[in-house]
C-alpha positions, -999 to +999 in steps of 0.1 A: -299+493+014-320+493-018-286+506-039-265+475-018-248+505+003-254+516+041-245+557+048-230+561+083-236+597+092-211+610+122-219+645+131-216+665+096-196+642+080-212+605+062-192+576+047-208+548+022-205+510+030-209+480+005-238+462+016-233+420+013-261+400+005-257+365+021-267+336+012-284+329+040-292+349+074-289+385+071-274+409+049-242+425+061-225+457+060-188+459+051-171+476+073-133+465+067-121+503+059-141+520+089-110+525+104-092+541+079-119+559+062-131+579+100-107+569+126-136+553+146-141+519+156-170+499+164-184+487+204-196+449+202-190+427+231-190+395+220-195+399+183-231+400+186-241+422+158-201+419+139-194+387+115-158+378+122-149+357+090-168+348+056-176+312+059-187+288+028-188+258+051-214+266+083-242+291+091-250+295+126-280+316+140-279+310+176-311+332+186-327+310+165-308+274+171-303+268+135-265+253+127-260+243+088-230+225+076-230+230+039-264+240+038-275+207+059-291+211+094-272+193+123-302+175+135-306+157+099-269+152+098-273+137+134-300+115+125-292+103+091-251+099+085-226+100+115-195+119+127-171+110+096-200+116+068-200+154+082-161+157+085-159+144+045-190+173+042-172+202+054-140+191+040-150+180+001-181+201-002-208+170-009-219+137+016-202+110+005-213+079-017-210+044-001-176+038-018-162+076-011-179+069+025-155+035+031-123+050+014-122+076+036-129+058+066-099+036+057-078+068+052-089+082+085-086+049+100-045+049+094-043+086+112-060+071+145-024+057+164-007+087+183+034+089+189+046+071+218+063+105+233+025+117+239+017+094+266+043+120+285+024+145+281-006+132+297+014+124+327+022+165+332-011+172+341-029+165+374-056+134+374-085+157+384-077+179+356-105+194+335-107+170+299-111+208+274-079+222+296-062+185+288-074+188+254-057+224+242-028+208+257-022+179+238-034+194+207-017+217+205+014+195+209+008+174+177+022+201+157+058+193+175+055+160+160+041+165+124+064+192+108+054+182+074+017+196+072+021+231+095+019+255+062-015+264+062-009+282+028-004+250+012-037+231+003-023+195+008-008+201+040-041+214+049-056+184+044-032+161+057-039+180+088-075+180+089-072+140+087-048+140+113-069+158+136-101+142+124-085+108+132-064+118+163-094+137+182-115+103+195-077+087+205-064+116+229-099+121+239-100+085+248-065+087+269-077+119+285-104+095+299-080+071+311-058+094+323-086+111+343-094+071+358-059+061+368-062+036+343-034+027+316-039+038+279-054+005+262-048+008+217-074-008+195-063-025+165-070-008+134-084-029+102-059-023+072-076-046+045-101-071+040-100-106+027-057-105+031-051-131+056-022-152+064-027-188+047-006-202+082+010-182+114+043-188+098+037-180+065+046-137+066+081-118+066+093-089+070+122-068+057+130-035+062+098-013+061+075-034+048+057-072+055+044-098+030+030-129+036+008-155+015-027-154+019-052-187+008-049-174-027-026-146-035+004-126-022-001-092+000+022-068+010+018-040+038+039-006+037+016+018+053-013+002+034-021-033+022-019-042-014-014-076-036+018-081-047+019-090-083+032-126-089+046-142-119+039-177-106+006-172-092-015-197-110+013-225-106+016-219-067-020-217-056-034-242-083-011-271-071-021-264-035-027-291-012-051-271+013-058-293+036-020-285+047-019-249+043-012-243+078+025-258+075+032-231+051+068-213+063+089-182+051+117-170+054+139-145+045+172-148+023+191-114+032+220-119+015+204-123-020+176-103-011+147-127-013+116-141+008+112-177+004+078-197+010+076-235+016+041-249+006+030-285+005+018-296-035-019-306-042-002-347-038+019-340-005+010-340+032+039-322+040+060-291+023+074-303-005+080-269-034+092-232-026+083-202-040+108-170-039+104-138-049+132-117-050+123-080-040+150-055-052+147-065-089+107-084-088+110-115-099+100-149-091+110-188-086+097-222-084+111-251-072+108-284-051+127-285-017+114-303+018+118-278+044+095-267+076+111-238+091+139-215+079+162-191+096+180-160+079+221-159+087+227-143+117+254-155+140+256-182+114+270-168+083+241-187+061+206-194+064+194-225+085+170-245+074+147-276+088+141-304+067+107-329+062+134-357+077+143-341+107+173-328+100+189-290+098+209-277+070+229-251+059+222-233+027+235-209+002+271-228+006+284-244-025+264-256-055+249-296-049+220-304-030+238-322+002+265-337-022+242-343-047+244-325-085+218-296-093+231-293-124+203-313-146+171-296-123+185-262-119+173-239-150+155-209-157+123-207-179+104-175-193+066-178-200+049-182-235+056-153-258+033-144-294+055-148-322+029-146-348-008-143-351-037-162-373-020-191-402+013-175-399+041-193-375+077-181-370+101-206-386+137-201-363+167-211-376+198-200-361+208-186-323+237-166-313+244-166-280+263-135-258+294-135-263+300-130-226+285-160-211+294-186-242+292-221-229+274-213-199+243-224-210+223-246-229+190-237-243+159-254-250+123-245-267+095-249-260+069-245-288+028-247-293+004-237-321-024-223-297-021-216-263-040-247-253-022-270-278+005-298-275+037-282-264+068-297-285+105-294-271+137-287-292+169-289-277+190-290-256+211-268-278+245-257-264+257-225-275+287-220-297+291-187-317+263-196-345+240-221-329+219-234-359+179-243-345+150-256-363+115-253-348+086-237-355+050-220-339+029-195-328+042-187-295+072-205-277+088-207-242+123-203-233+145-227-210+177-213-198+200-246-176+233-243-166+264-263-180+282-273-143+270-272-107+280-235-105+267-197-111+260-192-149+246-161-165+224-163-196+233-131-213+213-114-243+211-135-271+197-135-307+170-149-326+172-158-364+141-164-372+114-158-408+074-161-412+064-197-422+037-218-422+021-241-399+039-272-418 
């Protein structure tokens, strides 16, 4: 073996093999072409002296009870990390860090529910069944219910698979237990965030594939994983909070215009006084005051039901007055502050022209300030003709956008005349 090559003599004839040094255990002797190259194979019951794979992941030397994964012993793996720090060792190469450690738990964590169809398949076999023979059974059957990772060419399917099975493993070993008892299958609850709960009972929704519901201080959203939805209103919902009342918190959900509504009580009112709706299919957000304690999409009822502070119900999304009364002067639209100039320069505006589309709709007003803690100065209302002639200036200004009649109104794309100045 000195020139890394074993001679394998057979009466008069010899072949050369390619010695393989390993990395650890013994050397071995190549013998993929033995076959081919003399028509002979080899006698080894039970692969004692024959190496049926090259492995970069485990060593095993049974003879001498020494298992590696990765180069690390079992027993130190057993007495220093647990079950999940060796599955992210034989699958990434490294143990994990603490934050690598808790991300994949929450990964595996997701993979742990089975389908509902499996429960059947525990029922096929008998109660006093062997767990390994129940085991290859049911296994086996998760690739009938997971087409999308069986190409084991494909290196992301692969791993897909491996969490599937990592996480799936303790579950069906679990119900092969309870099988085996005559007991019925019992599922844990699975943590899918931290520091996300519901700020009252009431105060979550769900559409379609996904829920959201107000927590003490944000919004959250779950669709196969919990995340904070972003919010436009954020600071003037939770920091006008009266949360000593946060319990009465409601949604509701607005399927016709494709919104979730909240009702919250302000910092100054026992009971909920101000909504806050974000509409979903184009992300964006509204504020407003309205009394109500429980809301009920249109169902049989061709519009939502709502539940008033004074103890009555009433029907929404019909006409455009609040119970009779006008909307006209408190419904209106406002953007936040935007930087129109920087340092001792201000924007000077002068003139508006509205779109031509939605021409007396409107009425506009501006809001300017100098910092973004200074005074804030209004100028307007200014309603919209085809040159609308303004006069303010600042640094940064707000925009108002309210309607002309109790009715829909659209704001349009307008234009903004407007040259540097000074702070005067």
């Amino acid at each position: 073996m000195a020139n890394d090559k074993a001679t394998l003599n057979i009466g008069d004839k010899s072949w050369d093999f390619s010695v393989r040094q390993a990395s650890v255990g013994p050397d071995i002797i190549d013998i993929t072409s033995l076959y081919k190259d003399t028509g002979a194979f080899t006698f080894d019951p039970g692969f004692t002296s024959t190496a049926s794979c090259e492995s970069d992941i485990t060593f095993i030397d049974g003879d001498e009870g020494v298992l590696l994964h990765r180069g690390y012993a079992i027993d130190e793996l057993a007495d220093k990390g647990d079950f999940l720090d060796t599955c992210y060792l034989l699958l990434y190469g490294e143990l994990p860090n603490k934050a690598d450690g808790d991300e994949f738990r929450q990964r595996v964590t997701m993979h742990t529910m089975v389908h509902e169809q499996m429960n059947k398949f525990y029922t096929g076999f008998r109660r006093d069944a062997h767990p390994m023979a129940i085991m290859c059974g049911v296994v086996g059957a998760l690739s009938a219910f997971y087409h999308d990772s069986t190409d084991i060419s494909d290196e992301k399917q692969r791993m897909v698979a491996s969490m599937r099975m990592i996480a799936k493993m303790p579950t069906l070993a679990a119900m092969a237990h309870k099988y085996h008892i005559g007991q019925p299958f019992v599922f844990s609850f699975a943590q899918a965030g931290n520091n996300c709960g519901l700020a009252a009972v009431n105060a979550f929704a769900s559409v379609g594939s996904f829920c959201v519901w107000m927590t003490k201080n944000d919004f959250q959203v779950y669709d196969g994983a919990v995340r904070q939805q972003t919010c436009d209103v954020q600071d003037y919902v939770f920091g006008d909070l009266n949360r000593t009342q946060i319990s009465k918190v409601v949604a509701g959900v607005n399927s016709a215009n494709d919104e979730i509504w909240w009702f919250y009580p302000s910092a100054d009112s026992e009971e909920n006084d101000r909504y806050v709706a974000w509409n979903f299919r184009e992300d964006h957000w509204a504020i407003g005051t309205l009394a109500r304690t429980a809301w009920c999409d249109s169902t049989i009822r061709r519009t939502p039901t709502a539940a008033g502070t004074d103890n009555y119900l009433y029907d929404h999304e019909q006409g455009y007055t609040n119970n009779g009364a006008a909307l006209m002067a408190t419904r209106y639209a406002q953007s936040g502050s935007v930087e129109i100039a920087t340092g001792e320069r201000a924007i000077v505006a002068r003139q508006v022209i509205p779109d031509e589309g939605t021409q007396g709709q409107t009425k506009l007003v501006f809001k300017t300030r100098m910092t973004p803690n200074g005074s804030e100065s209004s100028h307007g209302p200014y309603s919209m003709t085809d040159y609308t002639d303004v006069r303010f200036t600042g640094r940064q200004f707000a925009l108002r956008v309210e309607g002309n009649a109790d009715a829909d109104w659209r704001f349009g794309t307008p234009r903004l005349e407007a040259v540097p100045g000074s702070k005067r």
